[in-house]
N, C-alpha and C positions, 0 to 999 in steps of 0.2 A: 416454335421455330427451332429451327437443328442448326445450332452452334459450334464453333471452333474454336478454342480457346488457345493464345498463341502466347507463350510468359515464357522468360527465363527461370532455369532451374534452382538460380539460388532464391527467386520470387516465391517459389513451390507453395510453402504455411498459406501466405497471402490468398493465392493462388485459388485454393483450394476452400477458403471461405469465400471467396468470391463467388466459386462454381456453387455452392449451396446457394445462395443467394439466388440462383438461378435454376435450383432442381423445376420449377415450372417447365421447363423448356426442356429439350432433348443435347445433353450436353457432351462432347468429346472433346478431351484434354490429350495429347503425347506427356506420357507419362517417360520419357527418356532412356526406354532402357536398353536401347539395343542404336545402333549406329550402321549407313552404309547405305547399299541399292534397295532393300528387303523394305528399310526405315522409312527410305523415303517414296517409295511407290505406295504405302501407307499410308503416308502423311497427303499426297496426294489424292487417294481414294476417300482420302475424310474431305479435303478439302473440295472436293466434287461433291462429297455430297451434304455437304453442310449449305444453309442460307445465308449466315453471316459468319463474319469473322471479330471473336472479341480480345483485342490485341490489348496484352496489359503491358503498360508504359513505364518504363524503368532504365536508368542507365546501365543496366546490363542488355534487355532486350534491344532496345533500338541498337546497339552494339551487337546484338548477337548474330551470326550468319544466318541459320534455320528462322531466327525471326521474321528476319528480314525475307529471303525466299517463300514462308509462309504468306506473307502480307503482299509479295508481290503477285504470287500464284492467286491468293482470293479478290483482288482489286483486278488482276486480267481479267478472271472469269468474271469481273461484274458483282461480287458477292458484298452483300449490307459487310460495313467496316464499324464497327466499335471502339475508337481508342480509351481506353482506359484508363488513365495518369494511375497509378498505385505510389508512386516516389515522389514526394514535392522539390521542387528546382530540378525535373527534367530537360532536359532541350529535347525538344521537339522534332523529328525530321521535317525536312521541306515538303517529303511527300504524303504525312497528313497533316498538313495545314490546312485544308479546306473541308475536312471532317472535323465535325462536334466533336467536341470532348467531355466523357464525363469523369471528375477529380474526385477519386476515391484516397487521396494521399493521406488525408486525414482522417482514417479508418471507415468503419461500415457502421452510418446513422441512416434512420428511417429517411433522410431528404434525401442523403447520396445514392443508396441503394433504390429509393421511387426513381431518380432521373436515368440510374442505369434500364431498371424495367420500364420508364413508358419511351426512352430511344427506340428498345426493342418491339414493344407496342406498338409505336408508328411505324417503326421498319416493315413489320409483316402485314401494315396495309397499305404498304407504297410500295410500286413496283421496284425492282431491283436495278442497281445502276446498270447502264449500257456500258458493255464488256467493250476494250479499245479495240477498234479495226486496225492496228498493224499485225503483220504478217507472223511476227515471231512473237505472241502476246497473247496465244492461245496454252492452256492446260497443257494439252498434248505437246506443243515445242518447249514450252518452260521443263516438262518431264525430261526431252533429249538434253537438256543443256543443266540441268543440274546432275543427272546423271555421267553428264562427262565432269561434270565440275569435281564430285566424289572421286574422282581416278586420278587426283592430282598426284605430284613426286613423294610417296611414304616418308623416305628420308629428310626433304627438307621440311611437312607436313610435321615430324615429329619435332622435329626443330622447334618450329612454328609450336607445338604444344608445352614446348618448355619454357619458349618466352612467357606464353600466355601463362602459365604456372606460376614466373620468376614473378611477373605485372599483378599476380594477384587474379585473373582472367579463368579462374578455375572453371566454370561453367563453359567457357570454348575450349578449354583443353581437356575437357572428358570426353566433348564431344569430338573433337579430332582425333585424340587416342582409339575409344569405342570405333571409329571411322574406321582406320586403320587397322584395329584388327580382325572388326567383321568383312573388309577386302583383303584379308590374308598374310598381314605383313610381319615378317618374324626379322630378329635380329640376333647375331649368335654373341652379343656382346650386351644389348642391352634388354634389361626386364623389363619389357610393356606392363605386364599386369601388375610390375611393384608401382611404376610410376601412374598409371590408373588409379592403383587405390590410394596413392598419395592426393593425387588430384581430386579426386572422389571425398575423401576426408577432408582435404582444405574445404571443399565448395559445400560440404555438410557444415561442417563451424562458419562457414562464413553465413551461409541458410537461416544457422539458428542465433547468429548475429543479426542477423537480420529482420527477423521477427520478433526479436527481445528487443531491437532498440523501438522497431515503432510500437509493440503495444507497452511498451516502458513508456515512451513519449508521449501518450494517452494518457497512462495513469499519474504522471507525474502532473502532465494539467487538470487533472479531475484532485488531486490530492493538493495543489495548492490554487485549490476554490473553495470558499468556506461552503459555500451551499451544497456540493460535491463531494466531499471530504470525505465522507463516511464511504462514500459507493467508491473512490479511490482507494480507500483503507480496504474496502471487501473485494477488491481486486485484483490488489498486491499481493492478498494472502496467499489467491489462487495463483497468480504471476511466477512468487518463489517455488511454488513446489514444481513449478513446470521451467522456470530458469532461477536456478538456486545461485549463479553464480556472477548471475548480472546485476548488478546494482550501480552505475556508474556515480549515480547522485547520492550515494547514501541514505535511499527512500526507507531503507530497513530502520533505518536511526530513529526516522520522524515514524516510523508504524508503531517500533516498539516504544518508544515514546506515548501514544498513546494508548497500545495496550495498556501499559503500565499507569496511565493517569486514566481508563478508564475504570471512575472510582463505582462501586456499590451504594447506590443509598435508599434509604430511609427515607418512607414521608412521614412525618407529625402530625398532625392535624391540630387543631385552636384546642386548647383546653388551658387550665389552670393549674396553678402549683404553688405549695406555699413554703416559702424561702425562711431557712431559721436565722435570725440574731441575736446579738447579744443582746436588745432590748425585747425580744420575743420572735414573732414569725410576721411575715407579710406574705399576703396571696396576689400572685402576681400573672397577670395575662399571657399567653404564650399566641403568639400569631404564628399560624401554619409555618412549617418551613421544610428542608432537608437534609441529617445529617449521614455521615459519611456509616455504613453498615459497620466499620472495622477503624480501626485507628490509623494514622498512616502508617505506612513499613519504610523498611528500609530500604529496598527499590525505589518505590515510590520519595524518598525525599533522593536515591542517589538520583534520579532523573534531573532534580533539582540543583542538585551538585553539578551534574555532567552537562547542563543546556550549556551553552556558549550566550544565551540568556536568561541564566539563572543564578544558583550561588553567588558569583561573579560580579554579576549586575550589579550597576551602585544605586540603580532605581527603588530596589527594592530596601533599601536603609536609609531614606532620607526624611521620611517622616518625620521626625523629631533630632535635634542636638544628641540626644543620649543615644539615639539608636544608633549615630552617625559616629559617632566617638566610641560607644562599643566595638562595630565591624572594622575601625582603624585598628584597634588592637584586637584582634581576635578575624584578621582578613579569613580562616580556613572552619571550617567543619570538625568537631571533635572524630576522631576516631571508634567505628564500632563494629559491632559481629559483621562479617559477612553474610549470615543467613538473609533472604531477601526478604522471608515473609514474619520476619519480627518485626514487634512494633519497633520504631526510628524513637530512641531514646538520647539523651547527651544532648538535646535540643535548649535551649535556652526560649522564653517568651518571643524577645526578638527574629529569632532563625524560624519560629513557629509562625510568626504573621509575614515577614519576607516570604515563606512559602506559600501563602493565600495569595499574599498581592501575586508571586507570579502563576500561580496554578489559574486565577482570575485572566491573566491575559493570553493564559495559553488557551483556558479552554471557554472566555467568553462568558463565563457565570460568573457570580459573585459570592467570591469564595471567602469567608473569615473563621476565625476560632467561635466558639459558640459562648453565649453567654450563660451567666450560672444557670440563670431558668429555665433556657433552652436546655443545656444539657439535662438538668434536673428531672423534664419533665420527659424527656425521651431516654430517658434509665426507668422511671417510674410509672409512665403512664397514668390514666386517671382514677386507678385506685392506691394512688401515693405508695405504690411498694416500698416496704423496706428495701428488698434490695431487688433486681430489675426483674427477677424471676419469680417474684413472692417475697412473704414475710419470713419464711425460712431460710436459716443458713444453710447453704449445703457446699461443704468443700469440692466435690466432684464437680460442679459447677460456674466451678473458677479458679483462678492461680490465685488463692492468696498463702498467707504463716502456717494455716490449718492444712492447705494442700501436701504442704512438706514438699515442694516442687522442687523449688529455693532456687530457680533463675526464671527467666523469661522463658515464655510459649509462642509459638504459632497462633496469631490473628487465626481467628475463627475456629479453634478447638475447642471451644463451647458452647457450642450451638443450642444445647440444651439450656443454657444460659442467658439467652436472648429478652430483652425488653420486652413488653408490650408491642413495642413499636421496629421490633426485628432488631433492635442493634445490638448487636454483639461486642464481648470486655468488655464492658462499662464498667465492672466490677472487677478488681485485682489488677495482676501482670504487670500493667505501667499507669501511674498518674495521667491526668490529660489536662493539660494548659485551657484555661478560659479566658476571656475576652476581658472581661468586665476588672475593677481595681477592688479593694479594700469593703470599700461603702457599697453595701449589696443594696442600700437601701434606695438609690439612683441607681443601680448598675450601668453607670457610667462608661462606658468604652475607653473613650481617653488617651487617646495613641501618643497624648505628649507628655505626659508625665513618666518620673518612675517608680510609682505607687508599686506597693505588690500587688500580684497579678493571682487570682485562684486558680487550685487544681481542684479536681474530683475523682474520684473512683477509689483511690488505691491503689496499691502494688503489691509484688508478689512478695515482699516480703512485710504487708500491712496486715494485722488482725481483723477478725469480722467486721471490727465495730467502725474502721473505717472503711470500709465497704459498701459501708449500707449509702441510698440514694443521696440522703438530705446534708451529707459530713463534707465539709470542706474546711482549709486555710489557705493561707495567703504567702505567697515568698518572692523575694527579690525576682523581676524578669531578668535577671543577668544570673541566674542559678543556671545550670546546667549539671544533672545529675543522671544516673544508668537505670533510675527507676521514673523519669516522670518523660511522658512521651505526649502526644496530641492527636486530636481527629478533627475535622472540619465542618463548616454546615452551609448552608447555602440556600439562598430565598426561595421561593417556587416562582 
């Protein structure tokens, strides 16, 4: 079928996925660029020869003059009518009220776009409406009469372009401008073409206003749907580089959000590992699980800091009397490097498991510090390494006393250095907080007492010897030092 496609010009983006949507069919759009007698003997010769007209629905077009004269010239000649809502809360005019509508306002899904093509399917096997028998309602007399209508007064015409300017009405004031001075209209006072391109530049920002806020309004409902959530996140990304400067809701906040909490991990697999004490060793079961590849940084806990439900949160401190009574004195965060991609050190036990509990409700897994055996065995894998990479030391391989480094590193500078089980610093740089209390021999979890709590690994200013997989002790969870930091693990 040969189509007409009738939109206002700030609709244009829309406009123009619409027409794809219909490259099946033989399609002609006025593309706007020219104004006057020449434009509309044109618009006329399409609309002779087109078989329907697809009128898209917007409170600019049903407002717009050329709209309107379009839809009256294709309904004289009898021609299939298409309205097409694109804007939700349009009003309607009275004179398509007895045409179908099909409501594209909530963008282009497989149902909206089937109903716009099988309207069109049925259109081209149903004969064409019967054109009105009055006398002035022919093609030919609608050409005389809007031909006189364009020779209207220039001067109060320009007028008329300025209101529509002042109103916001940018799309009828190009086109009255344009009007006027493809039928010749000069003034020795005023600049037509300064005030065209003014008009021409509002109705372009108001355009890309326009297309930002609905597919903005899209992805904001695809981004707060959890089933959704990922294909909003992958749509945003695209969204910013094409409107870098729209963001009304602060979606950037909640993306980078979880750029930043999307962590790296680690699977484990079941195997075994044997725990030393002071009364000797015990071999202890490890059930599957998954730890985080890198230790948290310091982004990643400032995200924690910065949620409007996080640090803050009293959710996250109520587990136990001690933990409650700590964050009364201690309501803030120690201070630390700016660098984003070092490990998050100055952490205390407590400010370590408040960021599980809330990392758990933001992103739906069950997030805790690991316990000794877990960590143990995803440093060492199942041939009990000394230390994650083998039985040899090798200082190039880690931040520790031997490195001679003598501060903190970048998460992931030693890749070379990797577990068995891919996880990276396990060895040196910063200590990492465990789960478990004192008595390894229950490794008892125990969120209420205030047992001391183990670390593991080392730091950058610890010797080999604490390095190696199997070396732990135990310290107050109310310590908070520049060498002991944490990483997370999480069930499968």
């Amino acid at each position: 079928m040969r189509l007409f496609v009738s939109y206002a010009r700030v609709d244009k983006p829309y406009c123009m996925q619409i027409i794809k949507t219909l490259d099946v069919h033989d399609v002609w759009y006025d593309q706007r660029l020219h104004a006057g007698q020449k434009w509309w003997h044109e618009i006329l010769k399409r609309l002779e020869w087109c078989d329907g007209l697809v009128y898209l629905i917007s409170p600019d077009s049903v407002h717009s003059e050329y709209c309107q004269k379009e839809f009256e010239a294709a309904s004289s000649a009898g021609k299939h009518i298409f309205p097409v809502i694109i804007q939700a809360r349009t009003s309607i005019p009275s004179a398509l009220h007895d045409y179908q509508h099909v409501d594209l306002s909530e963008g282009l899904t497989p149902e909206t776009v089937k109903a716009l093509l099988n309207a069109i399917y049925i259109a081209e096997r149903t004969p064409k409406p019967a054109a009105p028998q009055s006398d002035d309602r022919t093609l030919v007399v609608r050409r005389r009469v809007d031909v006189r209508t364009s020779a209207a007064n220039p001067e109060s015409g320009v007028a008329e372009a300025a209101e529509a300017l002042q109103n916001g009405e940018y799309d009828r004031a190009v086109f009255l401008l344009k009007h006027f001075k493809a039928n010749g209209y000069a003034s020795r006072f005023i600049d037509l073409n300064a005030m065209l391109q003014q008009a021409e530049s509002a109705l372009q920002d108001q355009s890309y206003l326009r297309e930002a806020r609905r597919e903005y309004a899209l992805i904001a409902a695809l981004m707060q749907r959890e089933r959704t959530r990922d294909l909003g996140f992958q749509a945003f990304e695209v969204f910013q580089r094409n409107f870098p400067n729209y963001d009304p809701d602060n979606l950037h906040k909640i993306y980078k959000l979880k750029q930043t909490l999307d962590l790296e991990w680690c699977n484990v697999s079941r195997g075994y590992t044997q725990l030393l004490h002071d009364d000797g060793q015990e071999t202890v079961l490890v059930e599957p699980f998954r730890i985080t590849k890198y230790p948290i940084t310091n982004a990643q806990f400032q995200a924690f800091i910065d949620s409007p439900h996080g640090y803050a949160d009293d959710r996250w401190w109520t587990y136990s009397s001690y933990v409650r009574a700590w964050h009364r004195e201690n309501p803030e965060p120690l201070p630390v490097s700016a660098k984003p991609d070092l490990p998050r050190i100055n952490v205390c036990w407590y400010e370590a498991v408040a960021f599980c509990l809330w990392l758990s409700a933001e992103t739906h897994l069950k997030v805790m510090l690991p316990i000794e055996s877990q960590w143990q065995y995803a440093a060492q894998g199942d041939d009990a390494n000394v230390y994650p990479w083998g039985d040899r030391f090798d200082p190039q391989l880690c931040n520790s006393r031997e490195s001679l480094i003598r501060h903190l590193s970048p998460v992931g500078q030693y890749p070379r250095g990797a577990s068995p089980f891919g996880v990276v610093d396990m060895a040196g740089n910063a200590w990492e907080w465990c789960m478990n209390i004192q008595d390894n021999l229950s490794e008892r979890h125990d969120f209420l007492s205030r047992a001391k709590r183990a670390i593991r690994g080392g730091s950058y200013i610890s010797n080999r010897n604490r390095l190696q997989t199997d070396f732990h002790y135990h310290i107050d969870p109310r310590c908070r030092y520049d060498t002991i930091g944490f990483r997370v693990v999480c069930s499968l």
